[in-house]
N, C-alpha and C positions, 0 to 999 in steps of 0.2 A: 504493500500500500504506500510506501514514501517511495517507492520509485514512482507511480499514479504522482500522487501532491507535488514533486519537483517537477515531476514532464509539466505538469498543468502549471505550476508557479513560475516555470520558464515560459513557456507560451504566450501566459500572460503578458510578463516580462516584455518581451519581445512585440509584443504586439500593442503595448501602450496600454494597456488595461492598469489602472489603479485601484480600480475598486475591490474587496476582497472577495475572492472566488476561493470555493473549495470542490473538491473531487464530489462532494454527493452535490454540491448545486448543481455539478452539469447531470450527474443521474437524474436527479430527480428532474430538468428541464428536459431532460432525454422521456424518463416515463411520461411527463405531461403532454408532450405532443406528440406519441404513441398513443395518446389513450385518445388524446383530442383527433387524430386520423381516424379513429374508427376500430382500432389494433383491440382484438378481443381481450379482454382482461384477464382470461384466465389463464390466456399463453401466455402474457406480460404476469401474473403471478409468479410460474414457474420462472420466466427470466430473472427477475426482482427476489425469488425466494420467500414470497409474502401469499395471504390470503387472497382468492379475487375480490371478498368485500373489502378488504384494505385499497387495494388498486381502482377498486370505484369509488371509493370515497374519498382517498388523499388525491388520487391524480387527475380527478375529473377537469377544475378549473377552467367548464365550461360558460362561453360568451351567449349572448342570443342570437349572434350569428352560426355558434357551431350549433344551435336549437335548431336553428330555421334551415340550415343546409342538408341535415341529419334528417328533419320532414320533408324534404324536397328529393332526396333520395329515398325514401321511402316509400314515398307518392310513386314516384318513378319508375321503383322495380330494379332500383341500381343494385348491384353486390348481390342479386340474388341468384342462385344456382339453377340450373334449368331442373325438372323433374321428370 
């Protein structure tokens, strides 16, 4: 894991970033727009090592836009498997 925290503290570094960044902000920034894609929770479980109710609760940080795009695909028939 302190090899993770220096890649990341040098990148930082490097890239002009002052602000404090740690190894799980980018995880958790990684699960939240996994989940906010549409990425099933329960394989994002397994990745994370967590419950899928955990994964729908902490990482939803849904907008009314991902409401409203989420019902317009749905309306639509999008992501659905033929039968």
């Amino acid at each position: 894991m302190i090899g993770v925290y220096r890649t990341v503290k040098d990148a930082l570094r490097r890239a002009g970033i002052t602000q404090p960044v740690h190894p799980h902000l980018q995880h958790h920034s990684w699960m939240t727009e996994m989940r906010r894609s549409g990425k099933n929770p329960i394989q994002l479980s397994f990745i994370a090592r967590t419950s899928p109710d955990l994964i729908a609760q902490h990482y939803a940080h849904l907008t009314k836009d991902d409401a409203y795009e989420a019902m317009v695909r749905a309306l639509s028939g999008e992501g659905r498997q033929p039968v």
